[in-house]
N, C-alpha and C positions, 0 to 999 in steps of 0.2 A: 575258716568259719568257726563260730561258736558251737556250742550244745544244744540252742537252740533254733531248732529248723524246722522247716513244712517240707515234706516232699507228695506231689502228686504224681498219680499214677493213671496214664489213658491208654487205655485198648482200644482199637477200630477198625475198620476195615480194610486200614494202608500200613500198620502196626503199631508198637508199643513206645509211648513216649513217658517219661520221666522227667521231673521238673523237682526241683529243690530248690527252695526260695528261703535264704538266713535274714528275716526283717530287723537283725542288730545289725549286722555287719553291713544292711543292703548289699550283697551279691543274691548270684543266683546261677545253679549248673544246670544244666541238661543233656538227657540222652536220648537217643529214637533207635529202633530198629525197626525195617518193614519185614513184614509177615505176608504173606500169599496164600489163600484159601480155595479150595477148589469149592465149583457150584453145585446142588446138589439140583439139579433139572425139573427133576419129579415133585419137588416142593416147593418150585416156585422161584422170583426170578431174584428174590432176597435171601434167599434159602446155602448155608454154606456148612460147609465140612469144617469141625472144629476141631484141630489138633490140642486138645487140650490140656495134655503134657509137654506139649513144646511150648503152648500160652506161657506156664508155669516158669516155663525155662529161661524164656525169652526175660518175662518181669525182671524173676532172680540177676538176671545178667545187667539187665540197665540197673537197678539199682545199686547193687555193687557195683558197676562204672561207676554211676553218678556219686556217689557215695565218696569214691576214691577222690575222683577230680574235687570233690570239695572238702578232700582231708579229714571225712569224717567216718566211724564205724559206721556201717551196717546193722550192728547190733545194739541190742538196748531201747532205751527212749518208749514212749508211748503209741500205740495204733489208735486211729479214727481212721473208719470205714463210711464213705459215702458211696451211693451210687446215682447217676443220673444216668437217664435215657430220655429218649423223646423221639417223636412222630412226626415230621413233615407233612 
């Protein structure tokens, strides 16, 4: 893969997925891990316990997977930060 690349990043409910898309090359890798949260009762029935150092950890780890399988650093290049949510 080139230099130039998009990698997304989703957190959810089932876990952490990683998507890297090179629109030179057209490839594209990916990587998932699932994550497990426990419920929190008292707050409701969407309500969950965030390990949020293991979130952090999880990320790190797909990206450097992902990263690898597409033969590219980890390090360097530009950040863009979006976020989306939404309501049912």
């Amino acid at each position: 893969m080139s230099d130039h690349a998009l990698i997304s990043l989703d957190f959810g409910f089932s876990g952490c997925h990683c998507l890297l898309v090179d629109s030179q090359m057209k490839k594209k890798v990916s990587s998932f891990r699932d994550l497990h949260y426990s419920r929190d009762a008292g707050l409701g029935v969407w309500t969950f316990n965030l390990d949020t150092p293991l979130i952090w950890q999880v990320l790190g780890e797909i990206v450097r997977e992902t990263t690898h399988k597409a033969n590219l650093s980890p390090t360097g290049g530009t950040l863009y930060l979006a976020r989306h949510s939404g309501v049912r």
